[in-house]
GUNUDREN-33267 format. One line per 4 residues: number of its first residue (from 1); their letters; for each residue y negated, x, z negated of N, C-alpha, C, CB. Coordinates in pm, 1 decimal, m for minus. Each point is the difference from the previous one (the first is absolute). Glycine has a CB too. Layout:
# residues N
NUM = a = Y X Z Y X Z Y X Z Y X Z | ...
//
This chain:
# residues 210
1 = xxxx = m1086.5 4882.9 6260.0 m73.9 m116.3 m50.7 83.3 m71.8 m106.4 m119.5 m25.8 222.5 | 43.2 m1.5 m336.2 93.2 m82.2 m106.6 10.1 m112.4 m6.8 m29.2 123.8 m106.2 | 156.5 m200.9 120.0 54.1 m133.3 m34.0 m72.6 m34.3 m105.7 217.7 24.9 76.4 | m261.9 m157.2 m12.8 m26.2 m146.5 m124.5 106.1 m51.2 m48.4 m174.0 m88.7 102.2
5 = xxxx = 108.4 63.5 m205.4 114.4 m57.7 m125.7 m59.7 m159.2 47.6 24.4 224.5 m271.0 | 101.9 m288.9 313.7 m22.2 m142.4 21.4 m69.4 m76.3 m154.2 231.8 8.1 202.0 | m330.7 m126.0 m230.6 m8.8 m32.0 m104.8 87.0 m180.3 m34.3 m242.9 204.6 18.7 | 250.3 m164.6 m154.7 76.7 m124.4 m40.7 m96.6 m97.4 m30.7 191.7 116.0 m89.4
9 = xxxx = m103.0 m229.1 172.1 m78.4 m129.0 m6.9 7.4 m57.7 m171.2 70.4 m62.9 291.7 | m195.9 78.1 m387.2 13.5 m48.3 m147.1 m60.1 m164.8 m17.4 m36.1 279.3 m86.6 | m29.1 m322.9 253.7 m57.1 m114.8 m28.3 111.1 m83.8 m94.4 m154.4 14.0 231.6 | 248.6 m59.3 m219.5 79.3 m66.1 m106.2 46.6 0.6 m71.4 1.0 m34.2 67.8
13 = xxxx = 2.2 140.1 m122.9 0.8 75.2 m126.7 m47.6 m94.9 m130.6 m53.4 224.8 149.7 | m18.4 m277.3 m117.0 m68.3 m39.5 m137.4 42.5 m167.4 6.2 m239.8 203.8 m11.1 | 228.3 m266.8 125.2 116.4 m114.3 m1.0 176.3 m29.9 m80.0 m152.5 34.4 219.8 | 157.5 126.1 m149.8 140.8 m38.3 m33.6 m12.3 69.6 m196.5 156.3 34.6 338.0
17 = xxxx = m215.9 35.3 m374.8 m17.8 37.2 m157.9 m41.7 m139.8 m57.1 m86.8 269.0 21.8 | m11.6 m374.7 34.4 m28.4 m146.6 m68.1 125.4 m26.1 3.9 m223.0 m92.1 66.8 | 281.5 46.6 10.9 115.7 m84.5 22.2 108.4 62.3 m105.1 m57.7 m59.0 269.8 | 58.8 232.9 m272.3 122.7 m3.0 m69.1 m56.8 m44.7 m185.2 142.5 222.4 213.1
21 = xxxx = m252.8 m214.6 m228.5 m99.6 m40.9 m129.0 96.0 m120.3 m97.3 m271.7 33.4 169.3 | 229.2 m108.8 m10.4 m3.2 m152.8 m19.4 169.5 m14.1 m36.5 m232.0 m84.9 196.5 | 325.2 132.7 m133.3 139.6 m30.7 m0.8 47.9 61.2 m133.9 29.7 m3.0 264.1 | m119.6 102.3 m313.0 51.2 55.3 m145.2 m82.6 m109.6 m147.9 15.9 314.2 139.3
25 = xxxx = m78.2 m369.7 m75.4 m59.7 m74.9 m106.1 36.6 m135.9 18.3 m182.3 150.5 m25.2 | 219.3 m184.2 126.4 129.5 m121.3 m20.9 98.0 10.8 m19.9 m62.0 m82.4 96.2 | 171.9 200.5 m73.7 76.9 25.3 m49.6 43.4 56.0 m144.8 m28.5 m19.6 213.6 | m34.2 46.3 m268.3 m11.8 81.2 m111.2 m51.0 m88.2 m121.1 m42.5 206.8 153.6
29 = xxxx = 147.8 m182.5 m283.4 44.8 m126.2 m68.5 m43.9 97.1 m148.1 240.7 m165.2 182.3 | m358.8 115.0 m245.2 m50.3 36.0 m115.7 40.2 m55.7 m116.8 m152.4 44.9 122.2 | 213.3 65.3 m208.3 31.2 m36.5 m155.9 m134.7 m100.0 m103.8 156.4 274.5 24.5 | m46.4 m360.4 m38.3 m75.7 m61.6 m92.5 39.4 26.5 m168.5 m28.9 m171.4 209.4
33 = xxxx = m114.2 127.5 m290.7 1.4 26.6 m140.1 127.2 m68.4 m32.0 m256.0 16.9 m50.5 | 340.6 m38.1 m48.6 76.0 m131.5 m89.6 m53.9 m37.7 m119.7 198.3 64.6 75.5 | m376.2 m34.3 m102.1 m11.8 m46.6 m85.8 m30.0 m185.2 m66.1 m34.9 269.4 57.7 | 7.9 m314.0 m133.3 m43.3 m109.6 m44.9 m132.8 m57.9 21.8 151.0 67.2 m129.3
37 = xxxx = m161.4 m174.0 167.2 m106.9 m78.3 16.4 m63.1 9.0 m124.0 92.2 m141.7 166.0 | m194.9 164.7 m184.7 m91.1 m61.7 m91.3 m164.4 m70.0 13.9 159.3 167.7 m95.3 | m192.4 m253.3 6.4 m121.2 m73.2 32.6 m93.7 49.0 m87.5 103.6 m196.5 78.8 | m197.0 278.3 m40.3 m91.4 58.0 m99.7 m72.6 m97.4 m40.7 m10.3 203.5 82.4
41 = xxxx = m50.8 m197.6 m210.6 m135.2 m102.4 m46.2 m82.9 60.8 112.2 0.3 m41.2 m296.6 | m111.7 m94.7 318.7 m110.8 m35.7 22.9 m124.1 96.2 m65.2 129.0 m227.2 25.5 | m207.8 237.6 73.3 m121.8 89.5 m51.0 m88.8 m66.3 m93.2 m0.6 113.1 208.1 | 5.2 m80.3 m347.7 m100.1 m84.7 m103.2 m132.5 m45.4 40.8 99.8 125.3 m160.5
45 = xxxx = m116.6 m250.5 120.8 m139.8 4.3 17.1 m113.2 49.6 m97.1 87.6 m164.5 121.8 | m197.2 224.0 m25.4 m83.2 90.3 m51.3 m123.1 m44.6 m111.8 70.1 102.6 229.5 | m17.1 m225.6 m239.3 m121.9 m85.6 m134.2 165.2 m3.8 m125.1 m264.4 m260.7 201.7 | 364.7 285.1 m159.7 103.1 m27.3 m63.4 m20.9 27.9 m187.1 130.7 61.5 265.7
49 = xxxx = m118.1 m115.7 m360.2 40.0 104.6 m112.9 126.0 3.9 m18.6 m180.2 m25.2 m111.5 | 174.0 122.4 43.6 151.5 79.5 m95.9 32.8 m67.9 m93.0 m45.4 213.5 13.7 | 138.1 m281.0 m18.3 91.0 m65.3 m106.2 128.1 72.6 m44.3 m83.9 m204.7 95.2 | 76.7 223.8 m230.7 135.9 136.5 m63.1 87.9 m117.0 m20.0 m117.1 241.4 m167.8
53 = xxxx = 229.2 m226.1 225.4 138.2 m80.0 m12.2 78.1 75.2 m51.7 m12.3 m125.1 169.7 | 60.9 2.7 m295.7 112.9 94.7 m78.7 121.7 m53.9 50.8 m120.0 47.7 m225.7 | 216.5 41.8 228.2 113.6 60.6 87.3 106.0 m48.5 m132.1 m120.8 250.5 183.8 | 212.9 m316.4 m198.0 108.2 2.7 m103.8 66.5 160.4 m0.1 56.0 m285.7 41.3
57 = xxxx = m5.1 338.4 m54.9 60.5 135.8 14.1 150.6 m20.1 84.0 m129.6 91.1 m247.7 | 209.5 m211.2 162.0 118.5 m22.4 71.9 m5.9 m47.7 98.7 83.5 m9.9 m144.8 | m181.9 m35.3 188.3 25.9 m58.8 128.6 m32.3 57.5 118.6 m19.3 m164.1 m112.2 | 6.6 328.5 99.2 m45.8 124.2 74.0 124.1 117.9 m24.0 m285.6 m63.9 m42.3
61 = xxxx = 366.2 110.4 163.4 63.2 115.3 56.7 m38.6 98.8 62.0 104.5 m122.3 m1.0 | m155.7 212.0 m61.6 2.3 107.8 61.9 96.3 88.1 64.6 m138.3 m40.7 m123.7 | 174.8 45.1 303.7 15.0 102.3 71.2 m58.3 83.4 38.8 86.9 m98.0 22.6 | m15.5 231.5 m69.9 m61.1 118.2 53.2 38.5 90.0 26.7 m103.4 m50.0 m69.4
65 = xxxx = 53.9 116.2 191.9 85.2 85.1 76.5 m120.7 131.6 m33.2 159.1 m191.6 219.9 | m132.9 298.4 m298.9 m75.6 105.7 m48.2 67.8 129.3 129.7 m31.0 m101.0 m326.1 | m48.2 199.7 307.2 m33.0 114.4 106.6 117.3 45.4 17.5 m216.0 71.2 m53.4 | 330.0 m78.6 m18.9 123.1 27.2 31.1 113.9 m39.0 88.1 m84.6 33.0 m164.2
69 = xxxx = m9.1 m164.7 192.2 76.7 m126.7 28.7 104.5 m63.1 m84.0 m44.9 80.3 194.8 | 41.6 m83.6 m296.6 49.4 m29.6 m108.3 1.8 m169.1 m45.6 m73.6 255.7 m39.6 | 121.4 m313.4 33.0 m16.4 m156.3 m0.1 5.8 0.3 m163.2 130.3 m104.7 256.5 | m273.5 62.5 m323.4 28.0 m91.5 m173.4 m63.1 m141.7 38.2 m50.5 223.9 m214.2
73 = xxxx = 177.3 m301.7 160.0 m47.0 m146.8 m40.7 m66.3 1.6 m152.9 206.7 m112.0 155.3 | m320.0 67.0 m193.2 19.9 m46.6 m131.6 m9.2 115.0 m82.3 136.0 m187.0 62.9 | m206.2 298.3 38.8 19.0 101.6 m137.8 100.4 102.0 13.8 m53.9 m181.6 m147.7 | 176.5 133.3 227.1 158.8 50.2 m20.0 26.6 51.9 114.6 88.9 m160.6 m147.7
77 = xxxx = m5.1 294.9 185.7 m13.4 28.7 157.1 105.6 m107.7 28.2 m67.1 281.2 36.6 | 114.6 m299.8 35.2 123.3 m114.7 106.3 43.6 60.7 77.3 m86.3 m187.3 13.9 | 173.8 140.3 63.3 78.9 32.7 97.0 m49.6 m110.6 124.0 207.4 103.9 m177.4 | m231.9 m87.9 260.1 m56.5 m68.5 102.6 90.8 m107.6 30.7 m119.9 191.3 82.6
81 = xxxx = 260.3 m176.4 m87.6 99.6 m77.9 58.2 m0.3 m138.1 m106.6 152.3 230.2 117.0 | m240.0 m191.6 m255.4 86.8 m76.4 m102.8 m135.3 m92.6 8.8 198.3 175.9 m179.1 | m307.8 m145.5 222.7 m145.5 m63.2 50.3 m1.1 m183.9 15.5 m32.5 260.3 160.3 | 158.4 m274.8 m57.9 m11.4 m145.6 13.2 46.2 m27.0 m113.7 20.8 m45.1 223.6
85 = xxxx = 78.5 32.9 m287.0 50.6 m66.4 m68.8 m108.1 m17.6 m136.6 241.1 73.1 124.3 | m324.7 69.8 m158.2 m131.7 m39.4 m92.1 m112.2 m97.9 28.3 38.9 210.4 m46.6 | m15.5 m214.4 182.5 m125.7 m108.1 m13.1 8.3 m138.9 37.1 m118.0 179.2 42.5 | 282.6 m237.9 m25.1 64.4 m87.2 0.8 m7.5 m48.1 m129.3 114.0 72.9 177.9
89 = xxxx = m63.3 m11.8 m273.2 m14.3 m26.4 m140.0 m116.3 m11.3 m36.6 167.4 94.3 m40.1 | m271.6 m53.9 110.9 m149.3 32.0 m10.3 m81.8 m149.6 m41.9 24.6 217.1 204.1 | m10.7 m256.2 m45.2 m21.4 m138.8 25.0 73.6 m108.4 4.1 m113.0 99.4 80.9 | 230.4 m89.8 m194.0 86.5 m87.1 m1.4 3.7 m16.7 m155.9 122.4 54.8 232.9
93 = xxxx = m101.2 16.0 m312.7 m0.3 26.3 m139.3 74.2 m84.2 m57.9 m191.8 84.3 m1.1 | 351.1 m77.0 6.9 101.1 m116.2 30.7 4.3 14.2 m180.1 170.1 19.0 306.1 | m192.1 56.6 m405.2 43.5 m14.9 m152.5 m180.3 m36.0 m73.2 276.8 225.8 1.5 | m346.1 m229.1 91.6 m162.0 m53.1 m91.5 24.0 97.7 m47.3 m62.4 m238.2 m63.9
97 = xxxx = 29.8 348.2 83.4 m44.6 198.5 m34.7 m149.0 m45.0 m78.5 104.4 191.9 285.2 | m157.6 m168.6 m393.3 m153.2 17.8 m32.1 m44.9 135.9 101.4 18.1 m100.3 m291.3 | 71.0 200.3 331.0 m39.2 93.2 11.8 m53.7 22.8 160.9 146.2 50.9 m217.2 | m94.6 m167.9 317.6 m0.1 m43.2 104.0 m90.8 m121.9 23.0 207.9 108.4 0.8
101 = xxxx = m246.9 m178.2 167.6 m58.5 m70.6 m15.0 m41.4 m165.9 m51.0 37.1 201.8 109.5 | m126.6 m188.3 m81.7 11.8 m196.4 m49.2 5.8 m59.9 61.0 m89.2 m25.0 m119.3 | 204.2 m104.5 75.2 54.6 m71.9 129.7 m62.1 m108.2 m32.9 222.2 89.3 63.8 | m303.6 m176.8 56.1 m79.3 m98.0 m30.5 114.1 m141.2 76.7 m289.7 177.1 m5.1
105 = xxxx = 247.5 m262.4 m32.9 70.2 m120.7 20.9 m118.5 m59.2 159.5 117.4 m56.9 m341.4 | m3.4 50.7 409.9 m58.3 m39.5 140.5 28.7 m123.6 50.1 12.3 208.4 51.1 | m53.5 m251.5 35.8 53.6 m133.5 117.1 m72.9 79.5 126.2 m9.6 m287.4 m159.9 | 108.9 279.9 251.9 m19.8 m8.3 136.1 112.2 m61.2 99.4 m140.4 189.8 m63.2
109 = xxxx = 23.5 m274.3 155.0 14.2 m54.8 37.6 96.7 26.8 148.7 m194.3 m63.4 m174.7 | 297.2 m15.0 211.6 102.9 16.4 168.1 8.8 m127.1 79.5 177.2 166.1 m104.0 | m131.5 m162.1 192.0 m7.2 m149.0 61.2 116.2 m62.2 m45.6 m121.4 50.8 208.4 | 29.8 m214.5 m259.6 149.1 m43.4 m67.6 111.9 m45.8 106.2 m132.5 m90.4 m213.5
113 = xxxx = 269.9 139.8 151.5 101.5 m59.5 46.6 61.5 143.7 72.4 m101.3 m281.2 21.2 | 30.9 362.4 m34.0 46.6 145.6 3.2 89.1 101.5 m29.3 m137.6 m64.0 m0.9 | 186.0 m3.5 m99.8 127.2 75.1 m85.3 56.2 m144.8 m87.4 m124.4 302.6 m45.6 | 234.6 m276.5 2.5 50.0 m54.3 m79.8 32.2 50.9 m150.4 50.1 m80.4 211.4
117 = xxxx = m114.9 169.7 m234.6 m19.6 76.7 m154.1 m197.0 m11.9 m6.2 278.9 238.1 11.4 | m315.1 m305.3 77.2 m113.4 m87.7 m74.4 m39.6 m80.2 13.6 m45.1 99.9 m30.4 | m25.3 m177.1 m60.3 m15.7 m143.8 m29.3 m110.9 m80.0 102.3 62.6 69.9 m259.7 | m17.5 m188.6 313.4 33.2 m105.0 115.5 m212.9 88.3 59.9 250.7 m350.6 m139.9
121 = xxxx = m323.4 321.3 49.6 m148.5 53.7 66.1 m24.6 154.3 53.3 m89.1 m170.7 m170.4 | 204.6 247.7 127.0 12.0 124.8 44.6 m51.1 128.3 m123.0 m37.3 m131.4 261.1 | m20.0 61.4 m340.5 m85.5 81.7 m114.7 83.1 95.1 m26.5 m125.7 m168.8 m111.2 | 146.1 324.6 78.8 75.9 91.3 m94.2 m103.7 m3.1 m103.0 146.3 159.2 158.9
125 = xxxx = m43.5 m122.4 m252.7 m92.0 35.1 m135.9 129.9 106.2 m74.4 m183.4 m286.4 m46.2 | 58.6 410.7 11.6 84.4 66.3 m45.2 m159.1 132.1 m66.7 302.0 m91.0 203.7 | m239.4 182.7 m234.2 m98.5 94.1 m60.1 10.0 182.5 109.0 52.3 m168.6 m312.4 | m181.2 127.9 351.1 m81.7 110.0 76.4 m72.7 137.5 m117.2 m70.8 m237.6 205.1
129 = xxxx = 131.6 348.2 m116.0 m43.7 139.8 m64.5 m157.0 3.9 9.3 226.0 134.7 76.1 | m274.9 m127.0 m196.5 m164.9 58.1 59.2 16.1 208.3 m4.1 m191.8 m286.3 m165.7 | 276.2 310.4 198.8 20.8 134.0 6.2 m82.5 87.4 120.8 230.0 m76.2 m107.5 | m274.4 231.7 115.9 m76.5 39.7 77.8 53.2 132.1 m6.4 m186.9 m159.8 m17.1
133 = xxxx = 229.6 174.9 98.0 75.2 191.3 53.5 m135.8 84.6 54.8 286.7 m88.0 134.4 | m331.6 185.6 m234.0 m112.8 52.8 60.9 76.1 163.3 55.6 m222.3 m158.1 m181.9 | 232.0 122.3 308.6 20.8 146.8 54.6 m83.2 119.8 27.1 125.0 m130.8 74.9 | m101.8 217.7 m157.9 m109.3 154.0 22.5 94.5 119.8 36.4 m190.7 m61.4 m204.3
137 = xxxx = 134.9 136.7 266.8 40.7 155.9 34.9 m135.6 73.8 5.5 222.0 m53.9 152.2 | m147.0 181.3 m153.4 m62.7 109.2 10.3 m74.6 63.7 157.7 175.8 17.1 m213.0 | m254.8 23.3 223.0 m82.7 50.7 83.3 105.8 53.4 136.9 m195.5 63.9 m220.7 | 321.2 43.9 82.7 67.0 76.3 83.0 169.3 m28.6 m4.4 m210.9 171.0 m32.6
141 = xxxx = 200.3 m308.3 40.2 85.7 m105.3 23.4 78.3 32.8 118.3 m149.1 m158.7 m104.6 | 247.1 181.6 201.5 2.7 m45.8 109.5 25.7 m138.0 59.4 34.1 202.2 m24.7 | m108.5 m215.0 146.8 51.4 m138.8 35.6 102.8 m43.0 59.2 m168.1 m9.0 m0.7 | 283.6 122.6 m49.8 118.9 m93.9 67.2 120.2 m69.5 m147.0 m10.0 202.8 282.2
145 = xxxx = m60.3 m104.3 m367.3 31.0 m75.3 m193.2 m50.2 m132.3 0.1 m54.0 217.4 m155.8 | m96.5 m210.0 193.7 m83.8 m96.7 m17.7 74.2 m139.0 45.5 m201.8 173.9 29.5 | 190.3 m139.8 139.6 80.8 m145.7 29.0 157.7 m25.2 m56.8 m144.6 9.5 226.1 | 237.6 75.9 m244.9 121.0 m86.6 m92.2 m10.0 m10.8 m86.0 121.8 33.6 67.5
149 = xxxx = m241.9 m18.8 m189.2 m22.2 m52.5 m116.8 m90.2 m169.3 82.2 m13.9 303.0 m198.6 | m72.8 m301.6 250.2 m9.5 m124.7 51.3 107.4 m68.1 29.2 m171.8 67.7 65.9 | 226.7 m49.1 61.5 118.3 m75.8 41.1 85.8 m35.5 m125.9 m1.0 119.0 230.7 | 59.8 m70.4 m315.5 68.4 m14.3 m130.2 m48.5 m132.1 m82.3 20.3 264.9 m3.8
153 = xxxx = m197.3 m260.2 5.6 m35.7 m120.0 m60.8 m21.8 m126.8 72.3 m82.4 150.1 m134.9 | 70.9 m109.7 275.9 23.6 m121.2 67.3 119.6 m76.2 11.2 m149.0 93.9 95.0 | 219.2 m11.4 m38.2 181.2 m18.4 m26.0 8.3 m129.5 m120.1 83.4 314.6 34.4 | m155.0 m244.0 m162.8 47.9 m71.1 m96.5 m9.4 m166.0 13.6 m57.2 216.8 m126.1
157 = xxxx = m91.1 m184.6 168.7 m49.5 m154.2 25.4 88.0 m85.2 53.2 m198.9 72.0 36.1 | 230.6 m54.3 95.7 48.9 1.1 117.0 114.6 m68.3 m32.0 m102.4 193.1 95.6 | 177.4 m104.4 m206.7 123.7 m68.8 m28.3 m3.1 m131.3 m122.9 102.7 252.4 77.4 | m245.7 m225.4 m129.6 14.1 m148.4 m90.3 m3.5 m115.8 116.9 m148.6 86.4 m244.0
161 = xxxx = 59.4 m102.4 313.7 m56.1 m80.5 89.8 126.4 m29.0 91.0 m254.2 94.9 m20.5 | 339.6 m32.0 38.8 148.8 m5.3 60.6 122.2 m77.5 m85.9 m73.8 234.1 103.3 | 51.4 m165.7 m220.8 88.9 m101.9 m84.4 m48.3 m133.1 m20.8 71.7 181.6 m113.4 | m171.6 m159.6 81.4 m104.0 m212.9 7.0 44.6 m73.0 117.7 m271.0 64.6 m77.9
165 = xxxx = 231.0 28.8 221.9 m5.3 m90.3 76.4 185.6 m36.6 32.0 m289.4 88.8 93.0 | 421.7 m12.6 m108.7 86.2 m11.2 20.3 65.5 m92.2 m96.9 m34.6 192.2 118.7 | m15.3 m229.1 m279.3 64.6 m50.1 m75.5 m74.5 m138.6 33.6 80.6 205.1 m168.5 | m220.9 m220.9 193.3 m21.0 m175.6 7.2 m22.3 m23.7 152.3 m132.6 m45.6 m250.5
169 = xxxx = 159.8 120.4 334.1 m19.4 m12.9 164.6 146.2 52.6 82.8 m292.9 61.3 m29.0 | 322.9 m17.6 m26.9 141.0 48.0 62.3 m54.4 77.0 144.3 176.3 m229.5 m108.4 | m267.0 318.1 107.3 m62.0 83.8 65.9 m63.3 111.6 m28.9 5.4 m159.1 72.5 | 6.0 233.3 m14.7 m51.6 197.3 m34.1 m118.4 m79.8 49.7 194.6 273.6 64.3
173 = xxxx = m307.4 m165.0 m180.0 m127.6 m51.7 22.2 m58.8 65.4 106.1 m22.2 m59.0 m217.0 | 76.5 160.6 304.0 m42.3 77.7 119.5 21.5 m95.3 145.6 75.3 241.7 m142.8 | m6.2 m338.6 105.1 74.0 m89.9 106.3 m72.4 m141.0 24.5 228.1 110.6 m76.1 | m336.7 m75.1 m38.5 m116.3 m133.9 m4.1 m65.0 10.7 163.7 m93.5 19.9 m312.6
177 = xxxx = 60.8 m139.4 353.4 m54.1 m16.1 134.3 m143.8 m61.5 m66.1 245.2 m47.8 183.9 | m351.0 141.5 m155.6 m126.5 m65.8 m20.7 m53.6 m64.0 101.8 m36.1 142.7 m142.0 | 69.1 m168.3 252.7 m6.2 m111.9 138.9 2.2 m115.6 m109.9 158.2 112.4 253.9 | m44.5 m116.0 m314.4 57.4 m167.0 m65.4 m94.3 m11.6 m105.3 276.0 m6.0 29.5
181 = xxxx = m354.6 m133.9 m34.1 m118.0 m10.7 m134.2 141.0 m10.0 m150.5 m282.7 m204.5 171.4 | 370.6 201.2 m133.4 91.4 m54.6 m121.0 35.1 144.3 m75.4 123.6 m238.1 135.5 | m106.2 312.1 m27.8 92.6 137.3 m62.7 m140.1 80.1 m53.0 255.4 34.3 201.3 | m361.3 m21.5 m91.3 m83.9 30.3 m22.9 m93.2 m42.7 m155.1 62.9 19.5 263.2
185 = xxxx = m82.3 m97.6 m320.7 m3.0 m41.5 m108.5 102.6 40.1 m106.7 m108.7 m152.1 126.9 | 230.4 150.0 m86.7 95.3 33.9 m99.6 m16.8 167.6 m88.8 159.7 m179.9 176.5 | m237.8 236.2 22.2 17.0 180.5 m62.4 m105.6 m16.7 m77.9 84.3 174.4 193.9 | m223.3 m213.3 m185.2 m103.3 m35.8 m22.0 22.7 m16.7 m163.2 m61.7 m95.8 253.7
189 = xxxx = 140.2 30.2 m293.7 21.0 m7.9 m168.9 76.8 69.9 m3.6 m37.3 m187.3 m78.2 | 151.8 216.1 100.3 47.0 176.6 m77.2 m107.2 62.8 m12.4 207.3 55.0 102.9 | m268.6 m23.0 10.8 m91.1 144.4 m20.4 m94.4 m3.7 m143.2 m27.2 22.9 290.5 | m7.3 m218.4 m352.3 m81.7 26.2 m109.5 93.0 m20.2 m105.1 m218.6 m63.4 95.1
193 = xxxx = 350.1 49.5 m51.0 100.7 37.1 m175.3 m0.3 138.0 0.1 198.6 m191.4 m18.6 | m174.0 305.0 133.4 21.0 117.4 m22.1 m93.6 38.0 86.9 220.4 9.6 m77.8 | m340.6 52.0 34.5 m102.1 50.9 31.8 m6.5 148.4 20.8 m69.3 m188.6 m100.3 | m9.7 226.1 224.9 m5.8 173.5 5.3 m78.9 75.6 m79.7 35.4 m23.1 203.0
197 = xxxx = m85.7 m19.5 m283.2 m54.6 51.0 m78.2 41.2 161.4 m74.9 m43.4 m262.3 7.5 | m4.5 335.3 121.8 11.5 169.3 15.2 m160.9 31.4 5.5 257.1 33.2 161.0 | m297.1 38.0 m273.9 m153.8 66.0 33.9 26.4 112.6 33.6 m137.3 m100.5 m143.7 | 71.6 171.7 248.1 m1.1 124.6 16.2 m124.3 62.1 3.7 187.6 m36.7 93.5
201 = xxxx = m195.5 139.2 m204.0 m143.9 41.4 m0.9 m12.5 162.8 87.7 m40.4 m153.7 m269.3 | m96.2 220.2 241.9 m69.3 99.3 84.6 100.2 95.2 m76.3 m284.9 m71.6 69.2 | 333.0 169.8 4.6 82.8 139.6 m70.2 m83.2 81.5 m76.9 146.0 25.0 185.5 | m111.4 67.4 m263.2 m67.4 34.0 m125.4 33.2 149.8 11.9 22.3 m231.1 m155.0
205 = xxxx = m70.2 315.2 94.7 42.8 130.6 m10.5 44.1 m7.2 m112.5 m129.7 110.6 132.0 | 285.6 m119.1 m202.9 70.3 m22.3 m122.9 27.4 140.6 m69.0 107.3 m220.7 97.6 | m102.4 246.8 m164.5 30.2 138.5 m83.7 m96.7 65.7 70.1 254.8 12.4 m66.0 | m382.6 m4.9 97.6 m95.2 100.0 18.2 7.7 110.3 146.9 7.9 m30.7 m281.6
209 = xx = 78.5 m25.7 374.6 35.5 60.4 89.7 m68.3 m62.0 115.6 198.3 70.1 m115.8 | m287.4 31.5 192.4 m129.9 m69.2 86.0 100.5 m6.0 153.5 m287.4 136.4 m142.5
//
């Protein structure tokens, strides 16, 4: 007579597979992007018309990162490393360049009594870039070019807004506490002396390569 094969108990089987589910998906620590925030426009409205805005020329940079990954500013290939320092000069235009942007004469406003390199109501006055970094790449771009040509132009920012806030605040502008209405206001006007003004448009198929 032939022996039974005892059977295995599988009722919990499927308990204990949830459970181990659950312990891998709390445990388990997902890569994040490092890319940049951006705020897309608003969806036009649909009675909207088209108004053609003319563009000064200088007051527009072209970055571009073509299928090679190849970085040209301006026409010119670059070196990625040398990136900040172009668009520092960009939006700073410390010799009045015709060839660069236009620097408009500003006031903005800080809480007075805020610094002592400005005057007793808090007013700065000084001249703001109307400059605009239009960033484009190629289709077959990769995105890990993509983001350190970003990061590069943020950086740049980053560090005007650092030198402002350290020369009339005696503070790194990363160290601003927006809890405080005072500091909070303070970052609040850097950000409109040195503006992010990074466009980034839809990728393109550049030199004919689908």
């Amino acid at each position: 007579m032939a022996r039974s094969t005892p059977e295995v108990n599988g009722g919990s089987l499927a308990d204990i597979a949830f459970l181990l589910l659950i312990f891998f998906l709390v445990t388990t620590t997902m890569d994040t992007d490092t890319g940049i925030t951006r705020l897309l426009p608003p969806i036009p409205d649909a009675d909207q018309e088209n108004v053609e805005v003319k563009v000064n020329k200088r007051n527009v940079l072209v970055v571009l990162l073509n299928r090679s990954d190849k970085l040209m500013v301006g026409g010119a290939e670059m070196d990625r490393l040398d990136l900040k320092d172009k668009t520092i000069e960009f939006f700073t235009n410390p010799q009045h360049r015709e060839d660069l942007p236009v620097m408009e004469d500003t006031e903005v406003p800080f809480p007075p009594g805020s610094s002592s390199l400005l005057p007793p109501n808090g007013i700065w006055r000084g001249e703001v870039s109307k400059g605009v970094i239009s960033l484009q790449n190629d289709r077959s771009t990769t995105y890990g070019k993509y983001l350190q040509v970003q990061n590069e132009l943020v950086a740049a920012v980053n560090l005007l807004r650092n030198d402002f806030c350290k020369l009339y605040f005696d503070k790194d502008y990363a160290d601003l506490n927006t809890a405080n209405p005072i500091e909070e206001e303070i970052q609040s006007g850097i950000r409109k002396i040195y503006k992010m003004n990074i466009s980034e448009s839809e990728p393109k198929n550049i030199g004919g390569r689908n």
